[in-house]
N, CA, C and O atoms as a Tripos MOL2 file, in Angstrom:
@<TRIPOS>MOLECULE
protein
  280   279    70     0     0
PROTEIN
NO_CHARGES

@<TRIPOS>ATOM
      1 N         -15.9760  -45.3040 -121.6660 N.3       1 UNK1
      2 CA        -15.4610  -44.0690 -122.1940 C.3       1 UNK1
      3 C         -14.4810  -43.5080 -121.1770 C.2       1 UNK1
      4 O         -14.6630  -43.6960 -119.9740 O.2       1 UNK1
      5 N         -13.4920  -42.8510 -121.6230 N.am      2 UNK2
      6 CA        -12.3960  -42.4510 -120.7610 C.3       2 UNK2
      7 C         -12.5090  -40.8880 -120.9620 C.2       2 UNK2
      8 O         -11.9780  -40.4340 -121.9750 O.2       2 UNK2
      9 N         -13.3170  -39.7920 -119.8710 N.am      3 UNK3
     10 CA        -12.8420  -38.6600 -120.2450 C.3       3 UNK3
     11 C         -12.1810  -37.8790 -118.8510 C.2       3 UNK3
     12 O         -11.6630  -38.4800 -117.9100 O.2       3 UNK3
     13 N         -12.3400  -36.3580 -118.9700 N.am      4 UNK4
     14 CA        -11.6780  -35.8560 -117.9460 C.3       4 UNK4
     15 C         -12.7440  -34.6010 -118.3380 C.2       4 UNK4
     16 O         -12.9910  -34.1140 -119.4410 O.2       4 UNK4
     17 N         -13.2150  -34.3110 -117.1630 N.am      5 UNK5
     18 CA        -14.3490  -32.9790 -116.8530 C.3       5 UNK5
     19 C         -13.4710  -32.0150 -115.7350 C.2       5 UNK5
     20 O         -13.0670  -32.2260 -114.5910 O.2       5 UNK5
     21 N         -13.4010  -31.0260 -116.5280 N.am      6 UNK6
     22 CA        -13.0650  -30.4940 -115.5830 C.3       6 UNK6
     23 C         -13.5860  -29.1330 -115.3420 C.2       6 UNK6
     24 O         -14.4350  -29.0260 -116.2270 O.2       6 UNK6
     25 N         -13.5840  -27.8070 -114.5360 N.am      7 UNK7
     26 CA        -13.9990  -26.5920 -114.6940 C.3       7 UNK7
     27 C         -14.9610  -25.9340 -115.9180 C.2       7 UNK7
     28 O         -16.1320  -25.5910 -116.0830 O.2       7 UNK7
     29 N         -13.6690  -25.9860 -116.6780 N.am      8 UNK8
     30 CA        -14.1460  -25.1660 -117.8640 C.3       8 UNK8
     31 C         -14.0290  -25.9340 -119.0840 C.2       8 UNK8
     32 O         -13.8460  -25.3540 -120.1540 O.2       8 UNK8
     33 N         -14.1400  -27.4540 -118.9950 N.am      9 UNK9
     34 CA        -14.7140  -28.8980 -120.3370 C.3       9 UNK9
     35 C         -14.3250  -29.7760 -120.0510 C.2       9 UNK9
     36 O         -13.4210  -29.9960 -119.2450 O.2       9 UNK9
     37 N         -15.0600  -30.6170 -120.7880 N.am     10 UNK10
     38 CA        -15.1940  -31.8350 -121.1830 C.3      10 UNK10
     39 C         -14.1540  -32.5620 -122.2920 C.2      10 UNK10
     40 O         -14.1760  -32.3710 -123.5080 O.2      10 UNK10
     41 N         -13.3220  -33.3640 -121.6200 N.am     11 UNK11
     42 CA        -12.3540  -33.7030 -122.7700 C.3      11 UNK11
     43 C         -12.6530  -35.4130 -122.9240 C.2      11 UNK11
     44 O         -12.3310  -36.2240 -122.0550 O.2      11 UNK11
     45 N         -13.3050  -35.7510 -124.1590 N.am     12 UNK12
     46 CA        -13.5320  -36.8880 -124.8120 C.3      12 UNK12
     47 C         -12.3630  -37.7600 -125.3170 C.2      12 UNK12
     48 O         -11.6720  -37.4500 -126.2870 O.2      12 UNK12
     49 N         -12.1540  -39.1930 -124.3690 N.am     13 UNK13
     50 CA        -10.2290  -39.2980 -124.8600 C.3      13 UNK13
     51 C         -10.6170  -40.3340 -125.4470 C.2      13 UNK13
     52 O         -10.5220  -40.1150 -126.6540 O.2      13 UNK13
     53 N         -11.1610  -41.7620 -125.1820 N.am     14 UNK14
     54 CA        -11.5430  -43.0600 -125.2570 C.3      14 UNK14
     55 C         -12.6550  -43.3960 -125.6040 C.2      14 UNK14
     56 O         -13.4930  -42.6550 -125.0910 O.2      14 UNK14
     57 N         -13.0850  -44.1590 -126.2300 N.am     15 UNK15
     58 CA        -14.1380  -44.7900 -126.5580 C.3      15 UNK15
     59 C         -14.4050  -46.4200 -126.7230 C.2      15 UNK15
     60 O         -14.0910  -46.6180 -127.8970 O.2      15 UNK15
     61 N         -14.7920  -47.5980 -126.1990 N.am     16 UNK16
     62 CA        -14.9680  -48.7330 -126.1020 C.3      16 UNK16
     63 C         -15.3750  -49.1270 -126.0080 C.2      16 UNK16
     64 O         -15.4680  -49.3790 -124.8060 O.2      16 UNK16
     65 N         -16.4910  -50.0330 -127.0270 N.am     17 UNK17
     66 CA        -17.5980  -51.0860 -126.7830 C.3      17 UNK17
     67 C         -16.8250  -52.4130 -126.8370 C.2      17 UNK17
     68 O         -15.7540  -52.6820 -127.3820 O.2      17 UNK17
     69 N         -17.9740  -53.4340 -125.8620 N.am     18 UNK18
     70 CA        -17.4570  -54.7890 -125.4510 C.3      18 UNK18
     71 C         -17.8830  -55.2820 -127.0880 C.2      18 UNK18
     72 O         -18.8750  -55.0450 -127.7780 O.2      18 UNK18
     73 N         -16.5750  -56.1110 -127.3420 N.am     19 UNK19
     74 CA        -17.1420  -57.0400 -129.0670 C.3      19 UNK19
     75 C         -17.9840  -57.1910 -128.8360 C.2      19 UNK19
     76 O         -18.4910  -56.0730 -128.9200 O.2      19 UNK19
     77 N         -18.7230  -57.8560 -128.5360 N.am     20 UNK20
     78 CA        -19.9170  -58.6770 -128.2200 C.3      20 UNK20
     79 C         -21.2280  -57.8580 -128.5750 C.2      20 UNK20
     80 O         -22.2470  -58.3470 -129.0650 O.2      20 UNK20
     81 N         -21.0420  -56.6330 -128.2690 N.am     21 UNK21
     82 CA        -22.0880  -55.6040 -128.4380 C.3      21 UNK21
     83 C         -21.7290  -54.1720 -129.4380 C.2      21 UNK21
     84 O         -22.1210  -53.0240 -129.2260 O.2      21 UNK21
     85 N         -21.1590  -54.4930 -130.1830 N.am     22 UNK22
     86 CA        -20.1400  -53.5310 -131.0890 C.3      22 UNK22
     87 C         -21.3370  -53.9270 -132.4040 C.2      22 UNK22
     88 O         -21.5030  -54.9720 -133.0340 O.2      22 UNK22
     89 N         -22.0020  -52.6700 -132.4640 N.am     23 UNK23
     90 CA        -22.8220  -52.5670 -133.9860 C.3      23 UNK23
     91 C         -23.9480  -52.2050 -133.6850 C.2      23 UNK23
     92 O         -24.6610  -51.6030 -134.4880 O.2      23 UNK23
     93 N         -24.3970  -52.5640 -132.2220 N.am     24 UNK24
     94 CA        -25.8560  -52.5370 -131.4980 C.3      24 UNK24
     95 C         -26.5410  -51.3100 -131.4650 C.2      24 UNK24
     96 O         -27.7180  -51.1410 -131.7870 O.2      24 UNK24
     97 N         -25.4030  -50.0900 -130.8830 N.am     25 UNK25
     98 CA        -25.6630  -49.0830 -130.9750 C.3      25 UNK25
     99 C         -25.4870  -47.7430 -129.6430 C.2      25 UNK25
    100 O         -25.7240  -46.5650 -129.3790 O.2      25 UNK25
    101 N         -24.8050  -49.1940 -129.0670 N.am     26 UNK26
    102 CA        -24.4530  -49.0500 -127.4470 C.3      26 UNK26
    103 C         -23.1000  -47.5950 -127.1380 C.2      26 UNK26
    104 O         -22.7400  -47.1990 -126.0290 O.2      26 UNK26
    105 N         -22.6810  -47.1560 -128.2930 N.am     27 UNK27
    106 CA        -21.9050  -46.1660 -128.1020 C.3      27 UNK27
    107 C         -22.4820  -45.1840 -128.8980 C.2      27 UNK27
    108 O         -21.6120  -44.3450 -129.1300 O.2      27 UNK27
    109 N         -23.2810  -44.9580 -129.3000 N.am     28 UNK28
    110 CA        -24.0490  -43.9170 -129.8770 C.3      28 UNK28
    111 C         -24.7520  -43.5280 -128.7720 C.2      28 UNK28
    112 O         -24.6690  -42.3620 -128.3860 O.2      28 UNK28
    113 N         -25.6140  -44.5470 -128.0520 N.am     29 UNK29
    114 CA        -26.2660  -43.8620 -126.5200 C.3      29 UNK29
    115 C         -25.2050  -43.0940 -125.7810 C.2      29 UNK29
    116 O         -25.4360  -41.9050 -125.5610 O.2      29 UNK29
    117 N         -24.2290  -43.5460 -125.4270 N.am     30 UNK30
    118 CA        -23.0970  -43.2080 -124.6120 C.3      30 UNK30
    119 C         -22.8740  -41.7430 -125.3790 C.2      30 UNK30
    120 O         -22.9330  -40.6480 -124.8200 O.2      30 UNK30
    121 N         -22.6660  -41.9270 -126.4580 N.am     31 UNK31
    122 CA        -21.6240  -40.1060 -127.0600 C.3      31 UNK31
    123 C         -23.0490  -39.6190 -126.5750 C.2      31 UNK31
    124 O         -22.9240  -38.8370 -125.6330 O.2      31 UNK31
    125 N         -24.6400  -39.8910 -127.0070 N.am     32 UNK32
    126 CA        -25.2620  -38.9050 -127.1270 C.3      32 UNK32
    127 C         -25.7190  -38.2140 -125.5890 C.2      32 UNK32
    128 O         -25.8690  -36.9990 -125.4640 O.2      32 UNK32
    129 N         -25.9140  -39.1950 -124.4460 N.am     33 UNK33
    130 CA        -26.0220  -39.1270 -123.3410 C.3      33 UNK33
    131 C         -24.7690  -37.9750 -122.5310 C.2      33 UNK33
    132 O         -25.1150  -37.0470 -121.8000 O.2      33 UNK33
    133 N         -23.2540  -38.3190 -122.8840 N.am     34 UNK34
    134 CA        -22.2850  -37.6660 -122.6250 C.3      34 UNK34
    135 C         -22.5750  -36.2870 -123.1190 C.2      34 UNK34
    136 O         -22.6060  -35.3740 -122.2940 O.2      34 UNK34
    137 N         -22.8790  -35.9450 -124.9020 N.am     35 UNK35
    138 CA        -22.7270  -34.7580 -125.2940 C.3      35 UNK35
    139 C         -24.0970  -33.7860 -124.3480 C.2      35 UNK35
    140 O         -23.9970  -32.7230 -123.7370 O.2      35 UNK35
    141 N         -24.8710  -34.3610 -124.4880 N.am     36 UNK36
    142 CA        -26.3410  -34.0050 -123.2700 C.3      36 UNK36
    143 C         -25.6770  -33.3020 -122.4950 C.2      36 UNK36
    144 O         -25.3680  -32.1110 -122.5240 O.2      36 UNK36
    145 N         -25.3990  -34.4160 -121.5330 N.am     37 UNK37
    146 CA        -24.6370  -33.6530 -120.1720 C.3      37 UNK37
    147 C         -23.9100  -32.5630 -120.2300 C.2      37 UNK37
    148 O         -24.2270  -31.7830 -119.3320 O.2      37 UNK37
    149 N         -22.6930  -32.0080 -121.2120 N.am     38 UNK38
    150 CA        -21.9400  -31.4860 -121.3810 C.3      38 UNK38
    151 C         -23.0590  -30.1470 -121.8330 C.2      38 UNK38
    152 O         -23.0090  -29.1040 -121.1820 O.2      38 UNK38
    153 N         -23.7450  -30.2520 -122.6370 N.am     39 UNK39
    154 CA        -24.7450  -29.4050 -123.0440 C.3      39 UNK39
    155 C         -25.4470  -28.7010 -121.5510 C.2      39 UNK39
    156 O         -24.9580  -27.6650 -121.1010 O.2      39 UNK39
    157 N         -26.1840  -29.1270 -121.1200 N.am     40 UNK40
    158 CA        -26.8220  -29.0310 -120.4170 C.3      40 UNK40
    159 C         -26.0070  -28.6180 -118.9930 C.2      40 UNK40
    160 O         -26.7290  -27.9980 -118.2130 O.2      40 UNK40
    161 N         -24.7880  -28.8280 -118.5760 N.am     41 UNK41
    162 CA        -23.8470  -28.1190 -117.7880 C.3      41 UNK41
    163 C         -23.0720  -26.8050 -118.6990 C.2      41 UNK41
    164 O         -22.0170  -26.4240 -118.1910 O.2      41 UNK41
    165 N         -23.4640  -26.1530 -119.8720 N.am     42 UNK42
    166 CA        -22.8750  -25.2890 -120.2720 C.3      42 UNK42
    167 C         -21.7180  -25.6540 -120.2160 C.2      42 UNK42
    168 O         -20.9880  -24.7500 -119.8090 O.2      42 UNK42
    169 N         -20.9330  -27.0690 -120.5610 N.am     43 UNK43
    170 CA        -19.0950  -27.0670 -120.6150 C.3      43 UNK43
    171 C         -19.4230  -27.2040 -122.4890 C.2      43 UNK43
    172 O         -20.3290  -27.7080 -123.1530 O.2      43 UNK43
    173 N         -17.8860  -26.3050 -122.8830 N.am     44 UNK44
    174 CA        -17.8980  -26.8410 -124.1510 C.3      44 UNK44
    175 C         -17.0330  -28.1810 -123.9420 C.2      44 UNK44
    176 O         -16.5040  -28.3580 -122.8450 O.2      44 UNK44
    177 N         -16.8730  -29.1470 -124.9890 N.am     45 UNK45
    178 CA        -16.4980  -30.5580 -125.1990 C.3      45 UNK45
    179 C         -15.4230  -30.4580 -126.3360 C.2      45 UNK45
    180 O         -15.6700  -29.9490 -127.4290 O.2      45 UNK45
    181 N         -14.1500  -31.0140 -125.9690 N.am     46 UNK46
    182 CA        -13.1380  -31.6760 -126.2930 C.3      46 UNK46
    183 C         -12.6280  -33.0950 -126.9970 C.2      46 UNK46
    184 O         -12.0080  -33.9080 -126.3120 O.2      46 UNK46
    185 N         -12.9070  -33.3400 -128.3420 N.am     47 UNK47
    186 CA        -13.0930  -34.5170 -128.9140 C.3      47 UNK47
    187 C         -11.6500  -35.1690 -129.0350 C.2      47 UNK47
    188 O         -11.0200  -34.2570 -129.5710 O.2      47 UNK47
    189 N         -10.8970  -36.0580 -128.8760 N.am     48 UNK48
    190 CA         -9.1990  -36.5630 -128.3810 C.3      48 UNK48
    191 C          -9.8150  -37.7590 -129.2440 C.2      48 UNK48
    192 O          -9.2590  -37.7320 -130.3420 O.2      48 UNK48
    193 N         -10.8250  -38.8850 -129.1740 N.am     49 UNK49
    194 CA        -10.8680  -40.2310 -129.5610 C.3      49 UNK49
    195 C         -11.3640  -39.7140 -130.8310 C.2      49 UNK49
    196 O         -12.1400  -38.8200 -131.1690 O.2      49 UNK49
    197 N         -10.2520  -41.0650 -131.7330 N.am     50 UNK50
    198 CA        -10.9270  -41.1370 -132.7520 C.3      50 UNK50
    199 C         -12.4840  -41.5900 -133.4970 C.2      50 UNK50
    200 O         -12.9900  -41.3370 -134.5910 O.2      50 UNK50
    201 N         -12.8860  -42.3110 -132.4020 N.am     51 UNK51
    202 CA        -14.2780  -43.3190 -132.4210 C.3      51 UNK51
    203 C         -15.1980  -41.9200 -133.0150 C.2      51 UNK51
    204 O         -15.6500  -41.8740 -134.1590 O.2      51 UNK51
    205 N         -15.3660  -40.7960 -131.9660 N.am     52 UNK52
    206 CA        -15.9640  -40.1250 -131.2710 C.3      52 UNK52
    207 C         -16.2010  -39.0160 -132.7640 C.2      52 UNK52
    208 O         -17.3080  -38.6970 -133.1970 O.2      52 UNK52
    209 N         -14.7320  -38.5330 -133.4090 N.am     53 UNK53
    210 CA        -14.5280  -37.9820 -134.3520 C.3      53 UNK53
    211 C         -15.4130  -38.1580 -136.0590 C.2      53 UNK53
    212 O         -16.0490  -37.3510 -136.7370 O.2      53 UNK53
    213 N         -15.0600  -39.5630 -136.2460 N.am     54 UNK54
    214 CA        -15.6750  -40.1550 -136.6670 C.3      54 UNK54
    215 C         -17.0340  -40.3500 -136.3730 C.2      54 UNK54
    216 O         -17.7700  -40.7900 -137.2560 O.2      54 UNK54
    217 N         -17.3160  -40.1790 -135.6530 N.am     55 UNK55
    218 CA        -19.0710  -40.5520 -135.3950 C.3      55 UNK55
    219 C         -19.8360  -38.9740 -135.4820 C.2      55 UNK55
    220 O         -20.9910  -38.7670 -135.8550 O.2      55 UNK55
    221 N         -18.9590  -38.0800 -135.0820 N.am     56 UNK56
    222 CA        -19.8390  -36.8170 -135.3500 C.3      56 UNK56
    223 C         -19.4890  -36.4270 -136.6230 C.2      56 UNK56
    224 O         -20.0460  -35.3490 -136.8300 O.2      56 UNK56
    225 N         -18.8060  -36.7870 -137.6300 N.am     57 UNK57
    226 CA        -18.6950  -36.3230 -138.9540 C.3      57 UNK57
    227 C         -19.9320  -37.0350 -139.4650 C.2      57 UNK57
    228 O         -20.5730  -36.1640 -140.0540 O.2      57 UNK57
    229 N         -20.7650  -38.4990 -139.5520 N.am     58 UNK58
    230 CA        -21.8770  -38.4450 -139.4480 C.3      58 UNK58
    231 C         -23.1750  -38.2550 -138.5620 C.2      58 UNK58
    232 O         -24.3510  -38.2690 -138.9250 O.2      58 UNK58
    233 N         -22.7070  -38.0980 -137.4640 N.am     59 UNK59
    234 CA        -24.0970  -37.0900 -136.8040 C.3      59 UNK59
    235 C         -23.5650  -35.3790 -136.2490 C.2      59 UNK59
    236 O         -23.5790  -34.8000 -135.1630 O.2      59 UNK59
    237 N         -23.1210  -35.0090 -137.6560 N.am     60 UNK60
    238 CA        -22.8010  -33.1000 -137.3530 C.3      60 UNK60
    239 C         -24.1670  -32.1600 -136.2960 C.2      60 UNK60
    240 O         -24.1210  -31.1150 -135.6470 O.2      60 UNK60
    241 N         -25.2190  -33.1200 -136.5510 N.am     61 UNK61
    242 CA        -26.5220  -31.8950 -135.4210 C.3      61 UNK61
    243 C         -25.6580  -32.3600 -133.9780 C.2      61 UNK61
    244 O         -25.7200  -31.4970 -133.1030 O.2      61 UNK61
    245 N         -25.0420  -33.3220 -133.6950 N.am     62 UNK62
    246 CA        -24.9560  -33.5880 -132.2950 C.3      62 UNK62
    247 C         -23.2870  -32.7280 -131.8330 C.2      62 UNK62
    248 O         -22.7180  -32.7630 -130.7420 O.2      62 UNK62
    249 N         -23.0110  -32.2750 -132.6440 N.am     63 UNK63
    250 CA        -21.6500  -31.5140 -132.8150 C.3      63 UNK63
    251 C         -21.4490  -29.9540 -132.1410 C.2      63 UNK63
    252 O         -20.3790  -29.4500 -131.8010 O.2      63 UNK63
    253 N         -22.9000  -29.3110 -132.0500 N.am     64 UNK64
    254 CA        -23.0460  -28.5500 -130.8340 C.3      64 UNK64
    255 C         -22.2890  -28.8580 -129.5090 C.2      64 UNK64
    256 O         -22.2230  -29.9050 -128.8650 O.2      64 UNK64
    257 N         -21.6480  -27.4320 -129.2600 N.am     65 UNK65
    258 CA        -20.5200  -28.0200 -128.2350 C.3      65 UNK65
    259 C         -19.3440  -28.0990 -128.2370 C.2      65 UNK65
    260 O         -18.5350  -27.5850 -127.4650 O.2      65 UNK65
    261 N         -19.1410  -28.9330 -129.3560 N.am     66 UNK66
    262 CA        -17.9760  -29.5050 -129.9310 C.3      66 UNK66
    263 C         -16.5390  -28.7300 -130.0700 C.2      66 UNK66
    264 O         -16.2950  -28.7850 -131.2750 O.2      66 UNK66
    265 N         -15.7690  -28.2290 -129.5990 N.am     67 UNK67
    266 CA        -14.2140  -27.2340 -129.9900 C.3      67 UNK67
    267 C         -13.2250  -27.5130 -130.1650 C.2      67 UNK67
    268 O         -12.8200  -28.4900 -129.5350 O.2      67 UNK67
    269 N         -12.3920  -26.9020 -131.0010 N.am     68 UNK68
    270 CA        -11.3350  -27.4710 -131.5440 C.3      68 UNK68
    271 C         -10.5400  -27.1020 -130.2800 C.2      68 UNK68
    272 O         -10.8100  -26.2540 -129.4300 O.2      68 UNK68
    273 N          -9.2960  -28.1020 -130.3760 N.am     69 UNK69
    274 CA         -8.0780  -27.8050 -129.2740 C.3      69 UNK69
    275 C          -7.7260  -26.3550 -129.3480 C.2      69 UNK69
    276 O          -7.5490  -25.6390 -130.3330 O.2      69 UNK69
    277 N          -7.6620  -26.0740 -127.9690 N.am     70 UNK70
    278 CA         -7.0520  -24.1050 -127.8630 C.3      70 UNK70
    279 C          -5.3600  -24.4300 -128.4610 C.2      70 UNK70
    280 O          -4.5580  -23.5030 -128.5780 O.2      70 UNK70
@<TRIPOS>BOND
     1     1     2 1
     2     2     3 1
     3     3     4 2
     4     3     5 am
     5     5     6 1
     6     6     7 1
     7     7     8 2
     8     7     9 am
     9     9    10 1
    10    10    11 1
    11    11    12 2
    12    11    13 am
    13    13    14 1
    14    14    15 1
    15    15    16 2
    16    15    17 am
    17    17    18 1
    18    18    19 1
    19    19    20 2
    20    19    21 am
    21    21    22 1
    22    22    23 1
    23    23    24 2
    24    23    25 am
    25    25    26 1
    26    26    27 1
    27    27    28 2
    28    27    29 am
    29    29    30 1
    30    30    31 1
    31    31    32 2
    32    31    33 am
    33    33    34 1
    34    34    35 1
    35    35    36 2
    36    35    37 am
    37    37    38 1
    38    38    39 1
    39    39    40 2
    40    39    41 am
    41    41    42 1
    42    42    43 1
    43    43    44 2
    44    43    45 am
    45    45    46 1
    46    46    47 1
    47    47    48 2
    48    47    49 am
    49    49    50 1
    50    50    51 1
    51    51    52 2
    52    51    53 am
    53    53    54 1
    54    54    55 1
    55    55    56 2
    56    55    57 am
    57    57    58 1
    58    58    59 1
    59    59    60 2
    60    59    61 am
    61    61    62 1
    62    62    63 1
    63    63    64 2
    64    63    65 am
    65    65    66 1
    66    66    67 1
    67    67    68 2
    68    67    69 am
    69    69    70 1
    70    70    71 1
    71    71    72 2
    72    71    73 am
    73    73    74 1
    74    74    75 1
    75    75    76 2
    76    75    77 am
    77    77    78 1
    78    78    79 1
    79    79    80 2
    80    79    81 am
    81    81    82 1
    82    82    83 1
    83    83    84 2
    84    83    85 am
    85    85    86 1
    86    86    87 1
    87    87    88 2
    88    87    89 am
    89    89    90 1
    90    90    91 1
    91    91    92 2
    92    91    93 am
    93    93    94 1
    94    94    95 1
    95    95    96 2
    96    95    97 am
    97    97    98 1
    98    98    99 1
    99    99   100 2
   100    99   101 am
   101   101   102 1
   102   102   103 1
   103   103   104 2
   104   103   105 am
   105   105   106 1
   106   106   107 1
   107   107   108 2
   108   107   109 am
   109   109   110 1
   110   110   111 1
   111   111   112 2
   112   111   113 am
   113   113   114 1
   114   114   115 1
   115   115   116 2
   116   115   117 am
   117   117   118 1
   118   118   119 1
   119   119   120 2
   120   119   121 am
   121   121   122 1
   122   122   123 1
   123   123   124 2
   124   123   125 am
   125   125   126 1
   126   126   127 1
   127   127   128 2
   128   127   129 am
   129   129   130 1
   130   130   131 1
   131   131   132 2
   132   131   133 am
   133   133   134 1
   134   134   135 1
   135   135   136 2
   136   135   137 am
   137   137   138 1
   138   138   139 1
   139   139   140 2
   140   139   141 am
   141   141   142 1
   142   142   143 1
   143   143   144 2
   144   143   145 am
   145   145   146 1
   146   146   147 1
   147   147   148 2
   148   147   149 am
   149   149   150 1
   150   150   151 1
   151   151   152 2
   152   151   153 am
   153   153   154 1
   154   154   155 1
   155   155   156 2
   156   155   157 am
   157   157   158 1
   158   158   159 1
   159   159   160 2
   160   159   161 am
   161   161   162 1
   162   162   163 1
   163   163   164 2
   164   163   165 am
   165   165   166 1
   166   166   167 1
   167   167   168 2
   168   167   169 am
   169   169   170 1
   170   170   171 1
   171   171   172 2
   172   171   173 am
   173   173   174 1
   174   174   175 1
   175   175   176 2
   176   175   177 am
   177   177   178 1
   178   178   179 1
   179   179   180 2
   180   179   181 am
   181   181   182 1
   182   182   183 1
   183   183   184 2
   184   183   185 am
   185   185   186 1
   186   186   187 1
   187   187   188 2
   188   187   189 am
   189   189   190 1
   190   190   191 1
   191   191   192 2
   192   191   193 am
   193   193   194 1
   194   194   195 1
   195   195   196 2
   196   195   197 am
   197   197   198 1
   198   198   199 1
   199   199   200 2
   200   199   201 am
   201   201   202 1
   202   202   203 1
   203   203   204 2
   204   203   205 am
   205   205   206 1
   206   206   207 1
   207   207   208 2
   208   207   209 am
   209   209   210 1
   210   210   211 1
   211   211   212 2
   212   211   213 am
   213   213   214 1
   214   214   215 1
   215   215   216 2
   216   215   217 am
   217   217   218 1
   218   218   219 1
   219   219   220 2
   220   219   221 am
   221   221   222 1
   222   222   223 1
   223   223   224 2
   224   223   225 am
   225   225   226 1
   226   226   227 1
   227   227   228 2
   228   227   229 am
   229   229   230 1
   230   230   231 1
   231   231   232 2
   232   231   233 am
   233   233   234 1
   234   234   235 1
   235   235   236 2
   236   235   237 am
   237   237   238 1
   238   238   239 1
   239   239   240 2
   240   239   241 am
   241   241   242 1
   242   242   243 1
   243   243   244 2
   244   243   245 am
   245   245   246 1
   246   246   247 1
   247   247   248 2
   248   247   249 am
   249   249   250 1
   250   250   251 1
   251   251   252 2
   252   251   253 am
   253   253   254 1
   254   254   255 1
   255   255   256 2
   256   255   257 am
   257   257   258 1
   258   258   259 1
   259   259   260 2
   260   259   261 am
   261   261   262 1
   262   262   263 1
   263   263   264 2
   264   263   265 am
   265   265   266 1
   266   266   267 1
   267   267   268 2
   268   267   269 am
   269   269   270 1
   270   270   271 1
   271   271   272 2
   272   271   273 am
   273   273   274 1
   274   274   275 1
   275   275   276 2
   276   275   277 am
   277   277   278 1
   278   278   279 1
   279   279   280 2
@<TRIPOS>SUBSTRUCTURE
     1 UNK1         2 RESIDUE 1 A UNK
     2 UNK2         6 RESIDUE 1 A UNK
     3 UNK3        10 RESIDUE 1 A UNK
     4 UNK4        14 RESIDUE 1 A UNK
     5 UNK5        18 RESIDUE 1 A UNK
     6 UNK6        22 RESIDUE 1 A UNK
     7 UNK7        26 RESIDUE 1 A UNK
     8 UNK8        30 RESIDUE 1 A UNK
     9 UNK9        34 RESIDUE 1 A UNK
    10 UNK10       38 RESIDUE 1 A UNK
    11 UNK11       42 RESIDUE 1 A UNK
    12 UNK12       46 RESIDUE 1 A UNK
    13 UNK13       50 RESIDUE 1 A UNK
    14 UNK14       54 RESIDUE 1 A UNK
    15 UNK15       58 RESIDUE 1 A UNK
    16 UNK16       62 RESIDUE 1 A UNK
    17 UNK17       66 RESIDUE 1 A UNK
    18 UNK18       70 RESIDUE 1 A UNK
    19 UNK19       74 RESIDUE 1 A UNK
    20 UNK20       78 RESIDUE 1 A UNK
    21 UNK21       82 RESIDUE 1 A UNK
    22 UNK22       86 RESIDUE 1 A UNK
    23 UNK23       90 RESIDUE 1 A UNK
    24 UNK24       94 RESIDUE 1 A UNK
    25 UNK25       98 RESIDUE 1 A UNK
    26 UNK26      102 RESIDUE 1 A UNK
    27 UNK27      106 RESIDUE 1 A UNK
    28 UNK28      110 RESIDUE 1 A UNK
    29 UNK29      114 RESIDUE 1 A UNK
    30 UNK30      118 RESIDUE 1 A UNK
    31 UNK31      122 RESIDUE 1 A UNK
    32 UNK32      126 RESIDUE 1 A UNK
    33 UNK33      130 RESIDUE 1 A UNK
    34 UNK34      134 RESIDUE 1 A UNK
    35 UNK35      138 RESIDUE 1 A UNK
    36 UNK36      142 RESIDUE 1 A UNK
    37 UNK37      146 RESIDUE 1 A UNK
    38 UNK38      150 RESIDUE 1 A UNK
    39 UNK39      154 RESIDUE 1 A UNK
    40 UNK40      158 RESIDUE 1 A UNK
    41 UNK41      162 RESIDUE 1 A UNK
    42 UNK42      166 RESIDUE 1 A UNK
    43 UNK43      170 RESIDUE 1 A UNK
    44 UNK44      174 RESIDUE 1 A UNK
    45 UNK45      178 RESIDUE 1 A UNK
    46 UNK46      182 RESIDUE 1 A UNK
    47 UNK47      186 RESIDUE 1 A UNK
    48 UNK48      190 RESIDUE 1 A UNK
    49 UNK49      194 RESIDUE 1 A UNK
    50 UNK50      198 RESIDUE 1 A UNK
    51 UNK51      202 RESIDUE 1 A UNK
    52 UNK52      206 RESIDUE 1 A UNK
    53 UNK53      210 RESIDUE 1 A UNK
    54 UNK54      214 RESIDUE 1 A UNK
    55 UNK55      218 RESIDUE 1 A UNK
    56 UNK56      222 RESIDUE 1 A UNK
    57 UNK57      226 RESIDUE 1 A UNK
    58 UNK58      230 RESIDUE 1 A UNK
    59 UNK59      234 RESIDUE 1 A UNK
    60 UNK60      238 RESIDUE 1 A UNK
    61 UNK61      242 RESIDUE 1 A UNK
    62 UNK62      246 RESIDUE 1 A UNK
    63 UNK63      250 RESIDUE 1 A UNK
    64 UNK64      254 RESIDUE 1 A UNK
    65 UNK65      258 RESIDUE 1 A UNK
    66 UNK66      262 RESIDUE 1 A UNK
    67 UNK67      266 RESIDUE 1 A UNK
    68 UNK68      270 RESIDUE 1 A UNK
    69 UNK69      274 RESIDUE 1 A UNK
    70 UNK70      278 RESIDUE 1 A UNK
């Protein structure tokens, strides 16, 4: 995952699973582990990748956080 943390958020740019392991479930740990953190440091989060976009339109509970570009 490619992001940039900074002060005042979390900006989500990249997202990339190895083929090999693409379906497993190995980037669902990753967003949910990332959005955690971001939670749990009080940053709101910045969604840029499309992967990422897509994946919280089906998991909207994990979307806490989540802000549109200022």
């Amino acid at each position: 995952m490619i992001y940039e943390r900074t002060r005042r958020r979390v900006e989500l740019i990249h997202t990339v699973t190895d083929p090999e392991h693409r379906g497993e479930g190995v980037a669902s740990v990753l967003v949910r582990t990332v959005l955690a953190e971001a939670r749990a440091a009080a940053l709101p989060v910045l969604v840029i990748c499309p992967f990422l976009e897509s994946w919280l339109q089906r998991h909207p509970d994990q979307a806490v956080g989540v802000i549109a570009e200022d």
